[in-house]
C-alpha positions as CSV (number, residue, x, y, z in Angstrom):
1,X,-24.8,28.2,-47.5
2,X,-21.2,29.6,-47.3
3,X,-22.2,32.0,-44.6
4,X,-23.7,29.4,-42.5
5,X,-20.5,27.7,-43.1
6,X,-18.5,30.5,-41.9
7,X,-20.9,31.1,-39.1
8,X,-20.4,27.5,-37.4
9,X,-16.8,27.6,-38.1
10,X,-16.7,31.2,-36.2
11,X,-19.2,29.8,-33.0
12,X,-16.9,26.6,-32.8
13,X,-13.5,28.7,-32.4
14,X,-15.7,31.1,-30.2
15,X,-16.3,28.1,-27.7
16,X,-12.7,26.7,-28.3
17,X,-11.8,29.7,-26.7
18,X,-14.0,29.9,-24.2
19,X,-13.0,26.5,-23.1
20,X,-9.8,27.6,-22.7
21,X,-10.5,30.7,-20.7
22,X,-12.9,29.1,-18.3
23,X,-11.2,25.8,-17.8
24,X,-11.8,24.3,-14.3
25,X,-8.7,25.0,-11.9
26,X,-7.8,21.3,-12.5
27,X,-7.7,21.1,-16.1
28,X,-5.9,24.5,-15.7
29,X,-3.3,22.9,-13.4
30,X,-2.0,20.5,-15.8
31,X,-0.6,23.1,-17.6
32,X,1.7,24.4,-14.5
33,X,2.5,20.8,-13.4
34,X,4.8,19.8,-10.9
35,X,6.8,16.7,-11.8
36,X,8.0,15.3,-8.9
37,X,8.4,11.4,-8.4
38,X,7.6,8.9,-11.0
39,X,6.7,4.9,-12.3
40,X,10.1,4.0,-12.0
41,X,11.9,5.9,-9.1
42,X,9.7,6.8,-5.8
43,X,10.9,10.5,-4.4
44,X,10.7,10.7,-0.5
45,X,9.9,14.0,1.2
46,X,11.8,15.0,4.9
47,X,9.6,16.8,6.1
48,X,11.3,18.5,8.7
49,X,13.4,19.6,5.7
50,X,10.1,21.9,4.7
51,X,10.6,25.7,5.3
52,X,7.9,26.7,8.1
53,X,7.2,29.5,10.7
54,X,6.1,26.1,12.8
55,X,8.7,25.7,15.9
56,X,8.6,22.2,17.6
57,X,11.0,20.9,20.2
58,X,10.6,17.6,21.6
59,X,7.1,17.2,20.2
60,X,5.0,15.0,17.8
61,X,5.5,16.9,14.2
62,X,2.3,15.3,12.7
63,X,0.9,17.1,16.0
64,X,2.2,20.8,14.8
65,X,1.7,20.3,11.3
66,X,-2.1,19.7,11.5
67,X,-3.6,22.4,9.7
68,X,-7.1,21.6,11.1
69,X,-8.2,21.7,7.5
70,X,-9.8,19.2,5.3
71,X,-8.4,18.5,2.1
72,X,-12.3,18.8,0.6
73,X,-12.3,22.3,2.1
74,X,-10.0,23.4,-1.0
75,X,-12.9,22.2,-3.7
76,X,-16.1,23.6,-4.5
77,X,-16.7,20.6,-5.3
78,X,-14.9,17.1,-4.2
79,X,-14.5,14.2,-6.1
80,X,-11.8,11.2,-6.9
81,X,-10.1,10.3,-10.2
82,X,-7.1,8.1,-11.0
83,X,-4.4,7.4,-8.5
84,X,-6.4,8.3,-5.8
85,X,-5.9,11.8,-6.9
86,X,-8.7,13.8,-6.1
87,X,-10.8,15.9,-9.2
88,X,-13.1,18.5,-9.3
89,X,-13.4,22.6,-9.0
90,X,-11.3,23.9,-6.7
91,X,-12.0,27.0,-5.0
92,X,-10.4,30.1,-6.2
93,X,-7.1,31.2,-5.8
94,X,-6.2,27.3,-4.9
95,X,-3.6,25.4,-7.3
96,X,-3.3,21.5,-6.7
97,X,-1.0,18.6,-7.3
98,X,-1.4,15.3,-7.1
99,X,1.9,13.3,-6.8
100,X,1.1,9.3,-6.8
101,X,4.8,8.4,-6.6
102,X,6.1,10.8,-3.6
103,X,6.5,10.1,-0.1
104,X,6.4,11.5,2.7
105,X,8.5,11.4,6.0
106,X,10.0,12.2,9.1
107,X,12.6,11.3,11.9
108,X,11.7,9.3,14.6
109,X,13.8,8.4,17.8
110,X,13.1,6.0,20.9
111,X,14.7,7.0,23.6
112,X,12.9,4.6,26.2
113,X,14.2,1.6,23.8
114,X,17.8,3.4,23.3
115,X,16.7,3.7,19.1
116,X,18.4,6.0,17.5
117,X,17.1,8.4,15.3
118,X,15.8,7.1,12.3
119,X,13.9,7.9,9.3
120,X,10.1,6.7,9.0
121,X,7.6,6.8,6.1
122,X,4.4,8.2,6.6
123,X,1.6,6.2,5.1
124,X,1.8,4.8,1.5
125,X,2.9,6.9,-1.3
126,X,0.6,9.3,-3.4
127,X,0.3,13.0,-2.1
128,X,-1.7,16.0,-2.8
129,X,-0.2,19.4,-3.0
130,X,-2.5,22.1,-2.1
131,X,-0.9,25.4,-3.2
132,X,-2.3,29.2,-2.2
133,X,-0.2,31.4,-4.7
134,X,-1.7,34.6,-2.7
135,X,-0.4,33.5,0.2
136,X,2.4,31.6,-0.6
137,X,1.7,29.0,1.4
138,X,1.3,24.9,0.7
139,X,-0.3,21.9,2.5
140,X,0.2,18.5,2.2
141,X,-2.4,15.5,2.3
142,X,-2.5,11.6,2.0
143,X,-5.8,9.8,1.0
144,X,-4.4,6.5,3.3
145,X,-4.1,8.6,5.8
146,X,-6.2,7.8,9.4
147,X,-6.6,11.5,9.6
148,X,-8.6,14.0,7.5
149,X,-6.9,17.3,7.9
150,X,-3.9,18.6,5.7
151,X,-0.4,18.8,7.3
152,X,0.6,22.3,7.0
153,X,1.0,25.6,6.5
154,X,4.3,25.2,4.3
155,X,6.0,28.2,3.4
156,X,6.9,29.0,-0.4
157,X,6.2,28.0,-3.8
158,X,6.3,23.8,-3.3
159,X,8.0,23.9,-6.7
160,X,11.0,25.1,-5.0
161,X,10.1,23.5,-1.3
162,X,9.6,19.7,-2.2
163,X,12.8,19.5,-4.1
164,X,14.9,20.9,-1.7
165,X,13.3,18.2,1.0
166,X,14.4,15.5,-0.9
167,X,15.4,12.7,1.0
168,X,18.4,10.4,-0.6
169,X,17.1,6.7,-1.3
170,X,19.2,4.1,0.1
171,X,22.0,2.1,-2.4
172,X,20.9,-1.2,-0.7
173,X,18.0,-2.8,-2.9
174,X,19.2,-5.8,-3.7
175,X,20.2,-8.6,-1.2
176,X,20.9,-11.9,-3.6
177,X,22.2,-13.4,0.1
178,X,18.6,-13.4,1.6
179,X,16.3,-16.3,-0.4
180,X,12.5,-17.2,1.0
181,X,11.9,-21.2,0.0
182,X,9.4,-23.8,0.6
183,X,10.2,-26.3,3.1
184,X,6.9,-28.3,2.9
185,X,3.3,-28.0,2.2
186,X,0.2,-30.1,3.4
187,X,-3.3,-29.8,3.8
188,X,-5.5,-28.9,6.6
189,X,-7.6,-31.7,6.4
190,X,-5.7,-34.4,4.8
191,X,-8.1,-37.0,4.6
192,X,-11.4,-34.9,2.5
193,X,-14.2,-36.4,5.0
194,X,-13.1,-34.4,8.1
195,X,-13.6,-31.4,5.4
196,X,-17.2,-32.3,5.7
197,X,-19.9,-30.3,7.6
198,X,-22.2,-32.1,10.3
199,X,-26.1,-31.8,9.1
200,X,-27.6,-28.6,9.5
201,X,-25.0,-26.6,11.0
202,X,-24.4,-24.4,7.7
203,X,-27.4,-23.5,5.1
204,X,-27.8,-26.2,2.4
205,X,-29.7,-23.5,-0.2
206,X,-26.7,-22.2,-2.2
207,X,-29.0,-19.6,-4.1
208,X,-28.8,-17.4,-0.8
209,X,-26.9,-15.0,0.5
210,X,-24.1,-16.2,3.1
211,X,-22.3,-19.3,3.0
212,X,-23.5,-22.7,2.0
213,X,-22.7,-26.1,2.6
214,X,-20.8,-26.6,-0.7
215,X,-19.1,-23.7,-0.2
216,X,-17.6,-24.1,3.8
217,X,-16.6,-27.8,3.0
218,X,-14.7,-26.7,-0.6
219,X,-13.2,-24.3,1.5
220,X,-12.0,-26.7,4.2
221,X,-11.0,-29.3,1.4
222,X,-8.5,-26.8,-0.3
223,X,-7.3,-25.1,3.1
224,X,-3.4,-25.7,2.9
225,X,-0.1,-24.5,4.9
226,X,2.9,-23.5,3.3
227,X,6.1,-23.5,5.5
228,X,8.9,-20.7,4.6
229,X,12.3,-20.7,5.4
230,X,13.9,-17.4,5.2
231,X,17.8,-17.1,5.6
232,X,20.3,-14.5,5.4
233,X,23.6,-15.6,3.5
234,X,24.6,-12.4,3.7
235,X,27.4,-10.5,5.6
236,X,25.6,-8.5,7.0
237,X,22.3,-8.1,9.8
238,X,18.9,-7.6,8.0
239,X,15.9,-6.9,9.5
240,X,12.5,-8.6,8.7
241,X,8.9,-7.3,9.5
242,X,7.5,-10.1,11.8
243,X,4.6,-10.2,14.4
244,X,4.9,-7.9,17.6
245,X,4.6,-11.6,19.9
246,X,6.3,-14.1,17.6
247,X,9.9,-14.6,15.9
248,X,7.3,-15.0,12.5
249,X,7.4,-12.8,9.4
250,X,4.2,-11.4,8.1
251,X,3.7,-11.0,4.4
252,X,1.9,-11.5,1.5
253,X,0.0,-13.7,-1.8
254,X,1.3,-12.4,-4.8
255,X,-1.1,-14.7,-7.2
256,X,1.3,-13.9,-10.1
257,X,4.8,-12.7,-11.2
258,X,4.5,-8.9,-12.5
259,X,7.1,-6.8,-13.2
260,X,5.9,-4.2,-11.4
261,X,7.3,-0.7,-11.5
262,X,9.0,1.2,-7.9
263,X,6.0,3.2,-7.7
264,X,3.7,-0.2,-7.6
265,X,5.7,-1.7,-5.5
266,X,6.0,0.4,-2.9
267,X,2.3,1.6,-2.6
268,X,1.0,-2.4,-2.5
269,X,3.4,-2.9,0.0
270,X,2.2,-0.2,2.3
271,X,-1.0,-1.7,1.6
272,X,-0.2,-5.0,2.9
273,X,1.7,-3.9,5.6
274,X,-1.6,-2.2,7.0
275,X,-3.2,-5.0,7.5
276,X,-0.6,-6.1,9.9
277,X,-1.2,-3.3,12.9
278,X,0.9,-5.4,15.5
279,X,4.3,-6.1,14.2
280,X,8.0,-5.1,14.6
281,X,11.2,-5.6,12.9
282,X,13.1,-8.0,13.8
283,X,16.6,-8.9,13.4
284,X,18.4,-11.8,11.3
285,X,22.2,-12.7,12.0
286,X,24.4,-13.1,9.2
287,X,23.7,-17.1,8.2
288,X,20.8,-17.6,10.4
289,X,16.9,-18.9,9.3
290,X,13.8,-19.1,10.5
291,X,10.9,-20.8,9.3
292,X,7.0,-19.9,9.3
293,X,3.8,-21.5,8.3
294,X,1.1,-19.6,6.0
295,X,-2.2,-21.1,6.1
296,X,-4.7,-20.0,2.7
297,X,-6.8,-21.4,0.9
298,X,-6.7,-22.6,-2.6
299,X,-8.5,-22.1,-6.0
300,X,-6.6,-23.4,-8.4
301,X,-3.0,-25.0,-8.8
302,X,-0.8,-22.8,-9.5
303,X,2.6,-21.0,-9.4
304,X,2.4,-18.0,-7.1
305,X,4.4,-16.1,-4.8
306,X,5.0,-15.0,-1.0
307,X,6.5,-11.5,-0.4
308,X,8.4,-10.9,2.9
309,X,9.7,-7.4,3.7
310,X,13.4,-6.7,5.0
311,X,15.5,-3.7,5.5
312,X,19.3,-2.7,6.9
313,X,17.5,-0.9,9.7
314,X,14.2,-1.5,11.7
315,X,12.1,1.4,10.1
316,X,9.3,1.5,7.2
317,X,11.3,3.2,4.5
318,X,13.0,1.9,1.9
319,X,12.0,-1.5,2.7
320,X,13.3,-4.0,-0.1
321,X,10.4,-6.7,-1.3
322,X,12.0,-10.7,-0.9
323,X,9.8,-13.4,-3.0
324,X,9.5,-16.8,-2.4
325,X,7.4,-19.1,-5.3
326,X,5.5,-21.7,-4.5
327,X,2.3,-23.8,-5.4
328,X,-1.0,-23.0,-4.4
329,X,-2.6,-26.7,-4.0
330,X,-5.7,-27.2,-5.5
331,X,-8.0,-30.7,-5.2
332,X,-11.8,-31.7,-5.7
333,X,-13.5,-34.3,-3.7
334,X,-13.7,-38.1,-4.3
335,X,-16.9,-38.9,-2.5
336,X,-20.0,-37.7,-3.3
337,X,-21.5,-34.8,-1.4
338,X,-24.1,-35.7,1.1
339,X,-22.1,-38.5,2.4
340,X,-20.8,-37.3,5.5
341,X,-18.3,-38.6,7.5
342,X,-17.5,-36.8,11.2
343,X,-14.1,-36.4,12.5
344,X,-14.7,-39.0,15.1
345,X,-16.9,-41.8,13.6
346,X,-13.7,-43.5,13.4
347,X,-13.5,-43.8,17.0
348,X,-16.9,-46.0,17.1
């Protein structure tokens, strides 16, 4: 009994060590991390600033830096994990990092416009680091980005490389002089029957797929517009992201108040800003306002919030988050479904 003891105690350190020895290159990583970037304070990346036999004058850097490599071309075999990191065997002689709080970006002038030169983000935050010890060579890549090839060759260890990139955050994140307030709020349809749906337009069979007609006329009946006032009692010009043919900001529905950490913050406002492909920054004058409506729709009442996005300078980086809270509105109707009343019955 002993010695069968023994034996299973000797096989189990056997595979212990085996374990160890043939680790996958990404369990392997972990052990020769690169900390770079975290929760609290996001790390942007010049990356001009990285050392590269690349030469460029006058000419796009994304353009240059396009390895014409995919970032799946590293693994044996590709897959995604946490942070939109990506997992799985990498092919030898490969080391990766995945950074979810770094940035990356670049300068950026306009000379058509008269803009001066000015530094832009590239995408959200959240990079991967794709190292080739042999060579000594690195290439970056971004899972948001529109593009599927790495950025690269780098020269060097990226150890070395990324921290000497390092581009300085700005001192200006707070601007208690700039406040987003409600000026008003009212519905869509303020009297409930013109929330109604004429007979037969929309499915009445609610077990289906697609909308029914409870559904489109609770929809109509909660559809409110908030109107925002955004001012700048400060002493100095701000900049707001607003849409490319209106003086209005664009922003966001927070549905609640979360303390959310630099790194959060900046990757869902990337992500909001994406879904805004026609905008520009815009400028707001020491003590000057303007107001916008935002029309949503309501599930419940509630306190929530609006997020606007300003900066010192017209450029995505840095941006600094202003919130406005508010009510989402909330109602039910009085009158009975089925009894439907038209927008212009009235008029008989």
């Amino acid at each position: 009994m002993d010695r069968l003891v023994k034996a299973n105690a000797k096989l189990f350190l056997i595979c212990i060590a085996l374990q160890l020895v043939c680790a996958s290159p990404i369990e392997a990583q972990s052990k020769d991390s690169l900390n770079l970037g975290s929760q609290d304070h996001v790390v942007y990346i010049d990356l001009a600033k990285l050392p590269t036999k690349t030469r460029f004058e006058n000419a796009d850097i994304l353009r240059l830096y396009d390895a014409k490599r995919s970032a799946e071309s590293f693994y044996h075999k590709w897959g995604w994990g946490l942070d939109n990191c990506p997992t799985g065997s990498l092919r030898e002689g490969v080391v990766a990092y995945c950074l979810p709080c770094v940035g990356l970006g670049r300068h950026r002038s306009d000379p058509h416009h008269q803009q001066p030169d000015r530094f832009v983000g590239i995408g959200p935050v959240g990079i991967v680091v794709l190292y080739e010890p042999d060579t000594d060579r690195f290439f970056l890549w971004n899972s948001y980005w529109n593009f599927s090839n790495v950025l690269g060759p780098f020269d060097g260890n990226p150890k070395l490389a990324l921290n000497q990139a390092i581009k300085p955050r700005k001192q200006e994140r707070h601007f208690p002089g700039v406040n987003l307030s409600v000026v008003s709020q009212r519905w869509l349809y303020p009297d409930e029957r013109l929330a109604r749906v004429p007979p037969g337009s929309v499915s009445s069979d609610c077990s289906r797929d697609g909308p029914c007609v409870r559904d489109v006329e609770q929809q109509n009946l909660n559809t409110f517009i908030t109107r925002f006032r955004l001012v700048n009692n400060t002493g100095i010009n701000i900049y707001y992201l607003g849409e490319l043919n209106s003086g209005d900001p664009v922003g966001y529905t927070l549905p609640e108040f979360v303390r959310r950490t630099d790194c959060n913050r900046e990757v869902e406002r990337q992500s909001h800003v994406i879904q805004f492909p026609r905008n520009k920054w815009k400028p707001l004058q020491p003590g000057a306002s303007v107001e916008f409506e935002v029309q949503e729709r309501g599930w419940q009442a509630k306190e929530q919030f609006f997020g606007v996005l300003i900066n010192t300078e017209p450029t995505y980086w840095d941006e600094v988050e202003v919130l406005g809270e508010y009510t989402s509105m909330f109602r039910t109707f009085k009158t009975q479904p089925g009894i439907l009343v038209f927008p212009n019955d009235h008029l008989l």
